[in-house]
N, C-alpha and C positions, 0 to 999 in steps of 0.2 A: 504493500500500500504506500509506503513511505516513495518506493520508486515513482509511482504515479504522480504523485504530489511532484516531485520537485519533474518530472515530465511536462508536467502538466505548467508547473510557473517559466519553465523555459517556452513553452509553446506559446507565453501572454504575446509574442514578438504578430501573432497572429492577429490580434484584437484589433489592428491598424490597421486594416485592408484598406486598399485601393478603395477613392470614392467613387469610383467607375470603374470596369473591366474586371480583369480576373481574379483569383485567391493573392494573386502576389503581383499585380501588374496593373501600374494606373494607364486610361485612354484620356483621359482630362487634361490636356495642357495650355490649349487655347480655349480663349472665351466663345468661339465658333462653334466647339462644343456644348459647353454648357447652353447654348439658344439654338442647338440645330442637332445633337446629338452625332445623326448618321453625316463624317464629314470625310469616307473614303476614297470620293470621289473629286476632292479638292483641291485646284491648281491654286490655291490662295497660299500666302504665307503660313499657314495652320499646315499644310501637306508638307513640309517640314519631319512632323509626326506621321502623319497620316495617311498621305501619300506620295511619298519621296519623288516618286517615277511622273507624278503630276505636274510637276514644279518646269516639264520642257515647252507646256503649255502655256506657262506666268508671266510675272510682268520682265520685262526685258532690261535687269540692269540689278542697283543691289538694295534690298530693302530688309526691315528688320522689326519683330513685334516683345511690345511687353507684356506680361497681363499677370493680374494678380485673382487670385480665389482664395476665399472664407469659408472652406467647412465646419460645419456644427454636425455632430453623432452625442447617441446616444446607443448603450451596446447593454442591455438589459438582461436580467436572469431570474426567473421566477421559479424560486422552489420551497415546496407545500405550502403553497401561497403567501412566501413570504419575497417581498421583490431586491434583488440585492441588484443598484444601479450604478452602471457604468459610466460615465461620464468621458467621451473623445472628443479631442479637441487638439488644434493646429492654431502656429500663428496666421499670418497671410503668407500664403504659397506663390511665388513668384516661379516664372518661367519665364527662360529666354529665345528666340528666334531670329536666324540670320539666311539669307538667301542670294546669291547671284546667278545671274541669268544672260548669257550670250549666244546667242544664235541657236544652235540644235545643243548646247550644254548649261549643266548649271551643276555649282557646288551649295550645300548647304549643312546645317547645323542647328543647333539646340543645345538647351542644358534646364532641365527640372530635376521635380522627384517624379521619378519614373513608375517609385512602388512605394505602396501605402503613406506614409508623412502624418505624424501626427504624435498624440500622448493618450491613456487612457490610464483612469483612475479608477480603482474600486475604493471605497472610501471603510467600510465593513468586510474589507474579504470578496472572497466567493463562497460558496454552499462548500463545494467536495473540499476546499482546505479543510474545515470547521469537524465535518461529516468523516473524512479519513485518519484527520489526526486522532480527532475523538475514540474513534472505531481501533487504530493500531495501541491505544492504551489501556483499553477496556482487553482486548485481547489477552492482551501482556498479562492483565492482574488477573484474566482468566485461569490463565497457563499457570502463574504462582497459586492462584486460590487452588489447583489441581495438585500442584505438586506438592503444597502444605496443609491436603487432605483439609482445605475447607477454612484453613487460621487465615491466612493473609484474606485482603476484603478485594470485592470486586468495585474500581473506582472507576466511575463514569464522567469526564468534565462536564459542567455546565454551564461555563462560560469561554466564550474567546473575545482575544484581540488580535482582532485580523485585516489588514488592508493588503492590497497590491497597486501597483501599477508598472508602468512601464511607458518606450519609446520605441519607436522605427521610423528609418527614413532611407530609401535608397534612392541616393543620387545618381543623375545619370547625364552624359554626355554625347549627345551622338552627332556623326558626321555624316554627309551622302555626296555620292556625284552621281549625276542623270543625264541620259546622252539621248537624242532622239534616233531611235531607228531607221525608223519612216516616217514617212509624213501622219503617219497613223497611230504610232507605235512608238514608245518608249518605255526604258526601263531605268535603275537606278539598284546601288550597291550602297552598303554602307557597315555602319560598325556605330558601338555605343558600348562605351566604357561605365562601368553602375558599381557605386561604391555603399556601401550597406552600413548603416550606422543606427546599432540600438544599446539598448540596457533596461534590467528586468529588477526589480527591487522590489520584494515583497517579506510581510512575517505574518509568522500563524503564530498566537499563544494560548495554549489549553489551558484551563485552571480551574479547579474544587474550589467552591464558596467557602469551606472548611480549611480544605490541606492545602490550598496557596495553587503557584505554578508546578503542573505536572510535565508538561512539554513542551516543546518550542520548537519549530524552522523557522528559518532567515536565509534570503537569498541578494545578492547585488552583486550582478555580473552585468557587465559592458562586453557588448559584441561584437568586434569591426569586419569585415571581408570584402573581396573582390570580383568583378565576374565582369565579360566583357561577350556581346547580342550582336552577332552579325546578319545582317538583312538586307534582305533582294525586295524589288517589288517593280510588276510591270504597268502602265497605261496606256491601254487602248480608246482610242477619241475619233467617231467616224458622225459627222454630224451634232447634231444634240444630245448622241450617244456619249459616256463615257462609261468604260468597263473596266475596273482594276483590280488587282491582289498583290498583296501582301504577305512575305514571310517572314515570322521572328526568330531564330534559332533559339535553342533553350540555351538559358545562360546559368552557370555554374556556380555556386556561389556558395561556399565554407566559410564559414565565420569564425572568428578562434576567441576562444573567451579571453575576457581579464577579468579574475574574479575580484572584488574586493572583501567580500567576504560569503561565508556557506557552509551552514550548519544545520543539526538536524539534532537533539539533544534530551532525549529522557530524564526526568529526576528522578534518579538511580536511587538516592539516600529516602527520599520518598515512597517509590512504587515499590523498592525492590530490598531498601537495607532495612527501612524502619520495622516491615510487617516480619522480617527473619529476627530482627534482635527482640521481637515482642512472643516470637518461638523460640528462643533460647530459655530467656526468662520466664518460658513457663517448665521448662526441663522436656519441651517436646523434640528438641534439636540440639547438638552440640556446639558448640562454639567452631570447630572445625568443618563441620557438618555445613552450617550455615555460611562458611566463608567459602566454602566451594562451591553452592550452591547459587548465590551470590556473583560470582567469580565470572560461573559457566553463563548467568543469565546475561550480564552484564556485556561481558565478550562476546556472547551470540548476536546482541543489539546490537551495537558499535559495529563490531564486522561485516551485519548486516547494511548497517545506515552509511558504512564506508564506501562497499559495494557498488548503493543505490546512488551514491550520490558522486561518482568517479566520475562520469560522462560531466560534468560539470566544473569541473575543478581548472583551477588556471590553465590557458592553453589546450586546452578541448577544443575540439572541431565539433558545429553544427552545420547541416546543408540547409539552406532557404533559397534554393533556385529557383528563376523567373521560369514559367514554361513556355516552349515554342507555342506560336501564337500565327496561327493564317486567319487573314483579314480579305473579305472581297467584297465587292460594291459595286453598283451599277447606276449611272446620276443620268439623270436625263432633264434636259431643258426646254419646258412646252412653250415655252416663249423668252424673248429675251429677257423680260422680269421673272418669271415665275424660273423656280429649279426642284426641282426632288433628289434624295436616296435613298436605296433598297442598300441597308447591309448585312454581312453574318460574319461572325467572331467566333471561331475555336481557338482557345487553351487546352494545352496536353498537360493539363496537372497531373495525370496518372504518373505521367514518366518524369516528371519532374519530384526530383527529392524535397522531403520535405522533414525536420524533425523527428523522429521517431519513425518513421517510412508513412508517418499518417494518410500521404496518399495512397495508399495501397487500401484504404476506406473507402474512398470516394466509388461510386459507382459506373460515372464516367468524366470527360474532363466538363470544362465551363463552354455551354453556349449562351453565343446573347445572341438577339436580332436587334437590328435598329433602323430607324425609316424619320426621314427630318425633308422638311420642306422651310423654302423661301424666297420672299416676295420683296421687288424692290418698289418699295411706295413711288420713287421719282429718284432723280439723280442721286440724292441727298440721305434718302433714309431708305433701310432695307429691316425688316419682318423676319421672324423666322421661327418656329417649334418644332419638336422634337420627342421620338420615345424609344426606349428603350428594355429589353427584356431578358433577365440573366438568370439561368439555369446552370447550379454550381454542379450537380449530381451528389449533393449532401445524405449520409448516412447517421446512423446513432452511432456508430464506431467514429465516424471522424469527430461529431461534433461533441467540444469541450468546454469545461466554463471557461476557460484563459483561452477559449481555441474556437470560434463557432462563426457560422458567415448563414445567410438567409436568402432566401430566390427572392425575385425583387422586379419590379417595373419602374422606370423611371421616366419624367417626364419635364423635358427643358424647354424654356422660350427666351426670346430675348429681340435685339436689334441691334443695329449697326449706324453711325453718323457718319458719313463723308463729309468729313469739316472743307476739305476742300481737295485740290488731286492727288496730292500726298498724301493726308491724312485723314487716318481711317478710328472711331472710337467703337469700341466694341461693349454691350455690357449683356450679362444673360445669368437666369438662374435657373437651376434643378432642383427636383428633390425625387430622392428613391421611396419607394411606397412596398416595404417590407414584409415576406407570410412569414408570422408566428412559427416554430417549427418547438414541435415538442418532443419530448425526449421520454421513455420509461429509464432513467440512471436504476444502479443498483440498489440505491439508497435512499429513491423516490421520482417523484414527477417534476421533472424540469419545462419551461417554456423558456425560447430563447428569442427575445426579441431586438429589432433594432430600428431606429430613425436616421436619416442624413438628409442634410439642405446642403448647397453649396451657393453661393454668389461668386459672381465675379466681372471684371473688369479689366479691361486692354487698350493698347495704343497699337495701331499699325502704319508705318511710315514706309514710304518708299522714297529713295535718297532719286 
């Protein structure tokens, strides 16, 4: 049990997901998203991201976008109707964009957070800390009450103090060049360097109203690593038509602990010496008797708790790989104002490593579909909404309290200012509309719920 537990506080790296796209991979970097969602079909500065191979279609020289976004979550856990709340939250997300464009070529780049960006707080814990610590000490004074024919007492805590929280953010850098094939056809190559920066701080404390503190974990490990996403992606443009895809290779990504500290810690003189020296003193055990007995229990814990707790120790390796990722799209223009897109998003989280092999839970990887239209009122101002639909393929085996994600629809609008022929303002908001997903745990009825809004706001300039 004790193994779970501290599995389970390394997996909080989870609770951060992406405010869009898959288990481990944000698609939100421009504000074009947040107000139009489906943007794979995009020769604007946003295709940057989106559609690299788009960009031989764009504007013809070198331009470059800002844009900032404000996530609010909330990451919710309700067990035997008691709600223990999650609280997520980021500062303002900035991304950058840069693009040039000569004849049948163009070089481009970017730099955001590519995966999840945020902090999340539990303020009381979670359920299974509270539920598992409780449960491995009840065991323990089981085991003595057996082996002291009934002296030693069975002690149950009834209280804790328990919080967690935690951080992620994996930055990312990427580069592309895009060459036109044909007058019809283009493609584009690239690379993205993602650098993964978290830390996991949590404690459980059990305690008897009577006999004081029985047990305790504590964890506070920082996680750095590295991985680097190499991608193709083609555009096809014959008319009003455009048709494109997308590949993301899966990118690799080991993290090596720095612990600061990690522990896992029984009150030995409590559970285990006090009830033996109170069977000496009745002459039901000897004084040697009880120091072996003692001895053996003591060392079976610790050996145990050393064990569970190794994968975690300074310089540990965990995996948190982005999964490959095909992206297609199909945009069509029914008139020079009006535009649409049809898109579809697979994630291979199956093959993608993940903490404990957690993906080997999942049923299949993430699909989403997405479908965004927009309207240019006149020169000046331009319309647009958007939806979105994500299908993780969630199990009861993957889903955990420090570890849990929800299928979800989402729905963004916004608009666009042409200040004048340079410049371009963008503003647009989303929010995900989340199903409840409930759990039978071992130890009762879980519901796991979650909210997200996002805002945001951009500049696009072309020099």
């Amino acid at each position: 049990m004790t193994k779970r537990i501290f599995t389970f506080a390394l997996a909080a790296a989870s609770l951060l997901t992406a405010n869009a796209g898959g288990l481990m991979t944000n698609t939100n970097y421009h504000i074009a998203f947040d107000r139009m969602m489906a943007r794979g079909a995009s020769t604007e500065i946003d295709a940057v991201f989106s559609n690299p191979a788009g960009l031989a279609w764009g504007y013809d020289g070198f331009q470059m976008s800002l844009n900032f976004q404000k996530p609010w979550q909330n990451r919710d856990i309700t067990y035997n109707d008691v709600k223990y709340e999650g609280v997520a939250s980021a500062p303002i997300v900035p991304a950058l964009f840069a693009a040039y464009k000569k004849d049948r070529w163009a070089v481009s780049g970017m730099i955001g957070i590519v995966g999840s960006g945020g902090f999340v707080k539990y303020d009381n814990g979670v359920p299974m800390f509270n539920v598992l610590l409780g449960s491995t000490i009840t065991k323990l004074t089981k085991e003595l009450n057996q082996a002291t024919q009934g002296f030693a007492p069975v002690v149950t805590p009834n209280e804790f103090d328990s919080e967690m929280k935690g951080k992620q953010y994996i930055y990312g850098g990427q580069f592309n060049f895009t060459y036109k094939l044909l007058d019809c056809l283009s493609a584009a190559a690239g690379i993205r360097a993602n650098y993964y920066d978290g830390y996991y701080r949590g404690h459980v404390k059990a305690n008897h109203t009577e006999k004081g503190n029985l047990a305790s974990l504590a964890l506070d490990v920082d996680q750095k690593g590295w991985g680097f996403t190499p991608l193709v992606s083609v555009n096809y443009r014959q008319g009003p038509l455009t048709l494109t895809a997308r590949y993301e290779f899966r990118t690799k990504i080991s993290t090596e602990n720095e612990t600061n500290s990690l522990s896992a810690s029984l009150n030995s003189d409590l559970l285990i010496a006090a009830p033996l020296a109170q069977l000496v003193a009745a002459g039901a055990m000897s004084v040697e008797q009880a120091t072996a007995m003692s001895s053996q229990i003591k060392s079976t814990v610790e050996s145990g708790l050393a064990a569970y707790t190794a994968p975690y120790e300074n310089g540990a390796h965990t995996r948190y790989d982005m999964p490959a990722l095909l992206a297609v799209a199909a945009g069509f223009e029914f008139t020079p104002k009006l535009r649409a897109t049809l898109e579809y998003h697979f994630f291979d989280d199956k093959n993608a490593k993940m903490a404990g092999d957690r993906q080997e839970e999942l049923t299949h990887g993430t699909h989403e579909i997405l479908a965004g239209i927009e309207y240019d009122i006149n020169d000046k101002f331009t319309v647009s909404c958007g939806g979105q639909r994500t299908d993780y393929g969630l199990s009861d085996g993957y889903q955990q309290n420090t570890s849990f994600a929800c299928d979800s629809y989402s729905i963004g609008l916004g608009g666009a200012w042409n200040v004048n022929e340079k410049l371009r303002l963008n503003a647009g908001y989303f929010i995900s509309l989340y199903s409840d997903y409930n759990k039978q745990a071992s130890y009762g009825q879980e519901t796991y719920s979650r909210t997200n809004n996002v805002i945001g706001v951009g500049v696009d300039y072309k020099f």
